[in-house]
C-alpha positions as CSV (number, residue, x, y, z in Angstrom):
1,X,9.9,-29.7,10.0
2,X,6.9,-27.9,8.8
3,X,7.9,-26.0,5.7
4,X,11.1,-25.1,3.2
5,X,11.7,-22.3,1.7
6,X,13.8,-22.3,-1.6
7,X,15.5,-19.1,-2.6
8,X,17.2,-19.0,-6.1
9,X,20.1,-16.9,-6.6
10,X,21.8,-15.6,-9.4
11,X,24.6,-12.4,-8.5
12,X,22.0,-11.4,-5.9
13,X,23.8,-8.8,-4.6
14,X,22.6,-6.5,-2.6
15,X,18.7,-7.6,-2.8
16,X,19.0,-11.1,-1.6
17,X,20.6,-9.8,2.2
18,X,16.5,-8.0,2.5
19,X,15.2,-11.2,1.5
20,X,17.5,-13.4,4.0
21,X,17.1,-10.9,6.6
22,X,13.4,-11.0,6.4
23,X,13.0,-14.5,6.4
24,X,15.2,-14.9,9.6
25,X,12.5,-12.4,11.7
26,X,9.5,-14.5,10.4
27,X,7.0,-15.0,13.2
28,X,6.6,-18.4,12.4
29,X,10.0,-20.4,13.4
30,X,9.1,-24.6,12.2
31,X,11.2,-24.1,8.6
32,X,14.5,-24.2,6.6
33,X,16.0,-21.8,3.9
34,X,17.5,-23.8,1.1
35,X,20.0,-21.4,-0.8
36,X,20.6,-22.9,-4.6
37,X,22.8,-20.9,-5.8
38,X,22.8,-20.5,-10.0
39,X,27.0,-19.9,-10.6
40,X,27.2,-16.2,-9.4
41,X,29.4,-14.0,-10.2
42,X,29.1,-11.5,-7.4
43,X,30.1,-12.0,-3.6
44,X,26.6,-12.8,-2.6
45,X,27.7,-17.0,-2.1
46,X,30.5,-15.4,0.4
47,X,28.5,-12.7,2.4
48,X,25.1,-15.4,2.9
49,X,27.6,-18.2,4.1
50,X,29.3,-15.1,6.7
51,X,25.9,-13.8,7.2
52,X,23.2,-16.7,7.2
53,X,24.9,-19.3,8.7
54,X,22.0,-21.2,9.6
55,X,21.1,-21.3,6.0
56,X,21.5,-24.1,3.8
57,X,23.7,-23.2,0.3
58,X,23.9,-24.9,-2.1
59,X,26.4,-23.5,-5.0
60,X,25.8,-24.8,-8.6
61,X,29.1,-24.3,-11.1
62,X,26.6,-22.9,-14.0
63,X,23.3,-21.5,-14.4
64,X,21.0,-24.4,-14.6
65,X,18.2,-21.7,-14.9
66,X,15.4,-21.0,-12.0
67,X,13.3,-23.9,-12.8
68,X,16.3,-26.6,-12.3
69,X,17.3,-25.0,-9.4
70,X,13.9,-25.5,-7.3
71,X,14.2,-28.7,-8.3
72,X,17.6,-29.2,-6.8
73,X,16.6,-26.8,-3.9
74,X,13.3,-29.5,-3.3
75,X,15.9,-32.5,-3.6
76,X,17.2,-31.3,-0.7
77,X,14.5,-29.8,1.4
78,X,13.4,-31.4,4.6
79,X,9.6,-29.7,5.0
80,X,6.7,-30.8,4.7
81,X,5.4,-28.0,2.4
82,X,7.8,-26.2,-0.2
83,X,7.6,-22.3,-0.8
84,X,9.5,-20.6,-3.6
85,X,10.7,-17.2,-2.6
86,X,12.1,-14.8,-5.1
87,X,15.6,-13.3,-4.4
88,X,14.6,-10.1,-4.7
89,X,11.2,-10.6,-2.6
90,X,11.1,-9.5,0.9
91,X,8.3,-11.0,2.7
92,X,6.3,-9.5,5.8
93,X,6.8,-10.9,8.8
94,X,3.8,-13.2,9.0
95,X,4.1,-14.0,5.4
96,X,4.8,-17.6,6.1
97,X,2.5,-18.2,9.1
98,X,-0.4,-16.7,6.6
99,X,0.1,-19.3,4.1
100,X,0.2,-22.1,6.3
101,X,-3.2,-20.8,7.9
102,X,-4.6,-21.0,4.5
103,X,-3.2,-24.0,3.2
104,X,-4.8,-25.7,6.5
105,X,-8.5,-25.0,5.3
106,X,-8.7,-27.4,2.9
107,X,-6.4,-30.9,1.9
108,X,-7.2,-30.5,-1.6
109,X,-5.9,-26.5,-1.8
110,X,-2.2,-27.5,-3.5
111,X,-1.4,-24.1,-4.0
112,X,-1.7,-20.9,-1.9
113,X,-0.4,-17.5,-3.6
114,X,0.7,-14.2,-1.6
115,X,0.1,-10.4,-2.1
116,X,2.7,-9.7,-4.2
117,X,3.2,-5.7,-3.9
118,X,6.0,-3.9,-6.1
119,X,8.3,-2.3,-3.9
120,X,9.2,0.8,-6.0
121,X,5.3,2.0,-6.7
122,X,3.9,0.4,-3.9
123,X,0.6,-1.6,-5.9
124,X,-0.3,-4.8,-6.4
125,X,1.6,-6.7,-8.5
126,X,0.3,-10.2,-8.4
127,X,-2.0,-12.2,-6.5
128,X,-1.3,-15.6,-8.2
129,X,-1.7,-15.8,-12.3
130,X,-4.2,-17.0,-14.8
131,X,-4.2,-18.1,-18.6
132,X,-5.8,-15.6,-21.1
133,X,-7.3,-17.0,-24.4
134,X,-4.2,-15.7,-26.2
135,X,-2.2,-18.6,-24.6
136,X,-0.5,-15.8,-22.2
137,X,-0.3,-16.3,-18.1
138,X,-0.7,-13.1,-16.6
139,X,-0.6,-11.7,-13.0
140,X,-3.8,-11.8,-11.5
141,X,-5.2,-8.6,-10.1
142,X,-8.7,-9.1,-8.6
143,X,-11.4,-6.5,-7.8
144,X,-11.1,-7.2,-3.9
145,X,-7.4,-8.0,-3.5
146,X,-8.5,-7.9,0.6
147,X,-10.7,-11.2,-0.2
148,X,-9.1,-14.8,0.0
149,X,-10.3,-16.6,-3.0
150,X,-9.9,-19.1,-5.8
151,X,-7.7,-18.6,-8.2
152,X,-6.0,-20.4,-10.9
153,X,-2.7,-21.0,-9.8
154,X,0.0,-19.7,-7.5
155,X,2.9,-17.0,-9.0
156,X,6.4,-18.2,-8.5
157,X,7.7,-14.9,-7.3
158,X,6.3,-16.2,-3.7
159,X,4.1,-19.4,-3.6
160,X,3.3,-21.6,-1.1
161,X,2.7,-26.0,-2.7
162,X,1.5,-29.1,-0.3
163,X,4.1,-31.4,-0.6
164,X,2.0,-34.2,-1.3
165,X,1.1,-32.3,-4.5
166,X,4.5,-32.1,-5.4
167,X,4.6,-35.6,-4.9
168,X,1.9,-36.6,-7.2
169,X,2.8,-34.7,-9.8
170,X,6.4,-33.5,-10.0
171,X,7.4,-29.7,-9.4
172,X,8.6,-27.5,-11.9
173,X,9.4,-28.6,-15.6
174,X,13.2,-28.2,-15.2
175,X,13.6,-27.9,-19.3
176,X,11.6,-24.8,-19.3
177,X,14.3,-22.6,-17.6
178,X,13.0,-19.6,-16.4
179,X,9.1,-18.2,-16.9
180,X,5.9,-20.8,-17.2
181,X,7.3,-23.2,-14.8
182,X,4.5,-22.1,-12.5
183,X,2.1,-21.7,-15.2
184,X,2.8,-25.6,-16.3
185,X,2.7,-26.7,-12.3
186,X,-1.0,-24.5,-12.0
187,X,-2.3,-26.9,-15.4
188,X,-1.3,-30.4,-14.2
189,X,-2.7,-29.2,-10.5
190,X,-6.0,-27.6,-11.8
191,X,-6.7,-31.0,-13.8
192,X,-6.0,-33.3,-11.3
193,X,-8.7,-31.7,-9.0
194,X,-6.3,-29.3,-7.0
195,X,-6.8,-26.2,-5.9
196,X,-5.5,-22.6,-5.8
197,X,-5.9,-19.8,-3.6
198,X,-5.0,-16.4,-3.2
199,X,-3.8,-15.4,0.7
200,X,-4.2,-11.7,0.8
201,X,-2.5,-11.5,4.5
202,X,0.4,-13.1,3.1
203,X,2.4,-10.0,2.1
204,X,5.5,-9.4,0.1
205,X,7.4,-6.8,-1.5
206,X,8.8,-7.3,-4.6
207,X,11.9,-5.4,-6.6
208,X,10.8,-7.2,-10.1
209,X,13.0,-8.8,-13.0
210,X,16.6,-7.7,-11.2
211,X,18.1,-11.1,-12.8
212,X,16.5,-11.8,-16.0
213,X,16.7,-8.0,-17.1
214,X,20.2,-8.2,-16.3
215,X,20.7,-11.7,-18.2
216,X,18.5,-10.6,-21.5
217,X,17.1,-13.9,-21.9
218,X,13.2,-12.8,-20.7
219,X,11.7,-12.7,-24.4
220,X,13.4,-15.5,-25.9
221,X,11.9,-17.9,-22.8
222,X,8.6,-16.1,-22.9
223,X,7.9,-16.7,-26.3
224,X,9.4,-20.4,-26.4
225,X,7.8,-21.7,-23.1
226,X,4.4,-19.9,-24.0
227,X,3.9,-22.5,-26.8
228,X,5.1,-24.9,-25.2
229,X,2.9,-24.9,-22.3
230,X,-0.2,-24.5,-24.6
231,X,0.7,-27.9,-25.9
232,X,1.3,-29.3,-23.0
233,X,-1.8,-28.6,-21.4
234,X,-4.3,-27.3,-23.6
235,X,-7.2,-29.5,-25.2
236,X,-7.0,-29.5,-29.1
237,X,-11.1,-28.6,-29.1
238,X,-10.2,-25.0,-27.1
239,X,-6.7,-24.9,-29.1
240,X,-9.3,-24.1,-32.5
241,X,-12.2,-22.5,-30.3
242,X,-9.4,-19.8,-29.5
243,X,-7.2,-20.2,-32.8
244,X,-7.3,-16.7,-33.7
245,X,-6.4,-14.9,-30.5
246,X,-3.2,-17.3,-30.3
247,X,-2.2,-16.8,-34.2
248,X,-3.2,-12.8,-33.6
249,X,-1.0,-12.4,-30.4
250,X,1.9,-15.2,-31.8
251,X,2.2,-13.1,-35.2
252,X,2.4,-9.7,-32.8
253,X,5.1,-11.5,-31.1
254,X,7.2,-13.3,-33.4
255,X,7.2,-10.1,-35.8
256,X,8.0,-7.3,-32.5
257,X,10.9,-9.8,-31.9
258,X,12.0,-9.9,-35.4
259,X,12.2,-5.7,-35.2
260,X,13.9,-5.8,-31.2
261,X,16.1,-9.3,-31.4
262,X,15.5,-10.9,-34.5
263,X,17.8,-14.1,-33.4
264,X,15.9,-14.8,-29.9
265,X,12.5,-14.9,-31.9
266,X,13.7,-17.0,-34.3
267,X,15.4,-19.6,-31.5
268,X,12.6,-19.3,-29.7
269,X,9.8,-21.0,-32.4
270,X,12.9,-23.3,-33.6
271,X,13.5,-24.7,-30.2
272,X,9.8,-24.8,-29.3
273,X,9.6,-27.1,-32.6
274,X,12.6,-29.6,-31.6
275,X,10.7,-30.1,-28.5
276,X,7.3,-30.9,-30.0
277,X,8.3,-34.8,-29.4
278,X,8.9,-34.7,-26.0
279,X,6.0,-32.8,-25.3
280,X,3.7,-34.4,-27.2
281,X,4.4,-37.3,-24.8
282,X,4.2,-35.4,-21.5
283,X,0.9,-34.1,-23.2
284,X,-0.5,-37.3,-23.2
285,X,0.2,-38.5,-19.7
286,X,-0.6,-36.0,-18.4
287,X,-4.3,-36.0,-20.1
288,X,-4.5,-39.1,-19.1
289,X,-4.7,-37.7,-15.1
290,X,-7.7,-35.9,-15.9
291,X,-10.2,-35.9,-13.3
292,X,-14.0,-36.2,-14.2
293,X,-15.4,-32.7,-15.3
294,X,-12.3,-30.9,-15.5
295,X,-12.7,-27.8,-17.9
296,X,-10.0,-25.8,-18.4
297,X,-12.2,-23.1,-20.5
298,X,-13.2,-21.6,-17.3
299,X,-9.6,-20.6,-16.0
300,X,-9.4,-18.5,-19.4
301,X,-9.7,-14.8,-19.0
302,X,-12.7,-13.2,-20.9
303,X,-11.4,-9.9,-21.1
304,X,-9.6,-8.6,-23.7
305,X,-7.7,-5.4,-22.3
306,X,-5.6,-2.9,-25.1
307,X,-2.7,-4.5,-26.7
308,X,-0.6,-2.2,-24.7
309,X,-1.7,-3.2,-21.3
310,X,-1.8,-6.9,-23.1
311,X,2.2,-6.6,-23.2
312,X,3.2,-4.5,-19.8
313,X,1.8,-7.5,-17.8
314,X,2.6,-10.5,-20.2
315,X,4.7,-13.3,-18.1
C-alpha cells in the first residue's frame, strides 16, 4: 500500500463526515484512512463506524492529545508514506495524488505541504510554516502561492512525510500535545539534510481551530511548546544573536496571559521548566545528527510584521 492517511478526532461532529467523505472520492485509490479517535464525547465514533466502514477506528478512552494520537495512528498504518489530515480539513479530490507527484521528484524531499485555503474567507491560509527570530512558527504565505518551492517544513493541518523519514527520526514528539509537533518534526528533518516543499496543486479547505477553541487549551500549549522547541533545536550562538526578539515577544506573552488566563501562563513557563532535563538530553542527540553545513539562521524569517499581525497568525 502506497500511503496512510491519519485523521485525529476529537467530538468531530459534523465536520469530520466532509473530511471522510472527501477522502473516499479521492482520485488516487492505493491508501488507508486510520481513524484515532481522542475519547469523544459526541456520536461522531458511532456515525464513521455506520458510515465509513472501510475505515480503520481506532477509539482511545482519553484525550491523549493530537501529537500521541498520530503516533498511535502511525503504529498502526500499513503505507508506505504517512499524511496527517486535519478533521476539519476537506481535501480536493487530487489532493493526495498531488503530493505523491511531488514527493516522487526528489528522495531526499521528507516533507511535502498542501494549499491550505480557509473555508469561511476563501484565502490562503498556509502553505507549510517557518520559524521567525521571535522563536514563533508561523503559516507560510509566499508571494507566488501558484509556484512549488522550498520551504521550511510541512503544516500539520494537511502534510504529506516519506516514511523512511519517519523512520530515521521518529514522528511527532508525543509529550508536546497539541501545537509545534510539526514545528519540532521540520527542525530534526531540516538538520539532517531533508527537505521541504510546498505542493500548490494539493488543495484543501480548512474550517480552522473547531477542537482546540472548543477545548481552551490553545495558549497554554502555545506558549509551553514554543520554548520548548527553541531548546530543543536552536543553537545557543543564534539563541543570543536573537535574545532580544525572544525576551521582547516572551515578556508580551507571558504578561497578555497574565491579563487573559493568568493560571495557563503561569503552567505554561513552570511545565516548560520541569521539562528542561529531558530536553536538554533530546537537544543533544539530536545535535549530534547534524549534517555538514546545516544553518538553521537561514530558515528564520527576516521580516518583522506589526505586533498585531505578529499575534493573528502565531501557531
Amino acid at each position: 500500500m502506497r500511503a496512510s492517511v491519519i485523521v485525529v478526532n476529537l467530538n468531530g461532529e459534523p465536520f469530520i463526515y466532509d473530511c471522510l467523505d472527501a477522502l473516499q472520492k479521492q482520485s488516487f485509490s492505493d491508501f488507508e484512512v486510520v481513524i484515532v479517535d481522542n475519547g469523544s464525547k459526541d456520536n461522531s465514533c458511532a456515525q464513521i463506524r455506520a458510515r465509513f466502514p472501510e475505515m480503520r477506528l481506532i477509539e482511545l478512552k482519553q484525550n491523549q492529545g493530537f501529537a500521541s494520537a498520530c503516533s498511535i495512528g502511525l503504529r498502526e498504518a500499513r503505507g508506505e508514506e504517512i499524511l496527517v489530515l486535519n478533521n476539519d480539513a476537506i481535501p480536493d479530490r487530487d489532493w493526495l495524488k498531488a503530493l505523491l507527484f511531488a514527493l516522487d521528484k526528489d528522495e531526499r524531499i521528507g516533507m511535502v505541504a498542501s494549499r491550505v485555503i480557509n473555508k469561511k474567507h476563501q484565502k490562503l491560509e498556509s502553505a507549510g510554516i517557518y520559524p521567525a527570530r521571535n522563536g514563533l512558527v508561523y503559516l507560510s504565505k509566499p508571494k507566488h502561492p501558484e509556484a512549488e518551492q522550498e520551504i521550511f517544513g510541512a503544516c500539520g493541518v494537511a502534510g504529506l512525510y516519506r516514511g523512511r523519514m519517519i523512520k530515521e527520526l521518529g514522528f511527532y514528539p508525543e509529550d508536546f500535545f497539541i501545537y509545534y509537533e510539526d514545528a519540532d518534526l521540520a527542525y530534526r528533518a531540516q538538520r539532517t539534510g531533508w527537505k521541504a516543499v510546498y505542493c500548490p496543486s494539493s488543495i484543501v479547505y480548512h474550517l480552522g481551530s473547531e477542537t482546540t477553541e472548543k477545548l481552551g487549551i490553545k495558549d497554554y500549549y502555545l506558549a509551553r511548546n514554543r520554548l520548548r522547541s527553541i531548546i530543543r533545536n536552536w543553537e545557543l550562538n543564534l539563541i543570543i544573536k536573537n535574545l532580544p526578539w525572544l525576551l521582547a515577544y516572551e515578556l508580551a506573552s507571558f504578561l497578555g496571559g497574565l491579563i487573559n488566563a493568568p493560571q495557563s501562563a503561569m503552567k505554561a513557563r513552570i511545565d516548560f521548566l520541569k521539562l528542561l532535563t529531558s530536553d536538554f538530553k533530546f537537544r543533544r542527540d539530536n545535535f549530534k545528527r547534524s549534517v555538514f553545513g546545516f544553518d538553521l539562521e537561514k530558515w528564520l524569517s527576516k521580516d518583522y510584521p506589526g505586533i498585531i499581525k505578529l499575534w493573528k497568525e502565531r501557531r
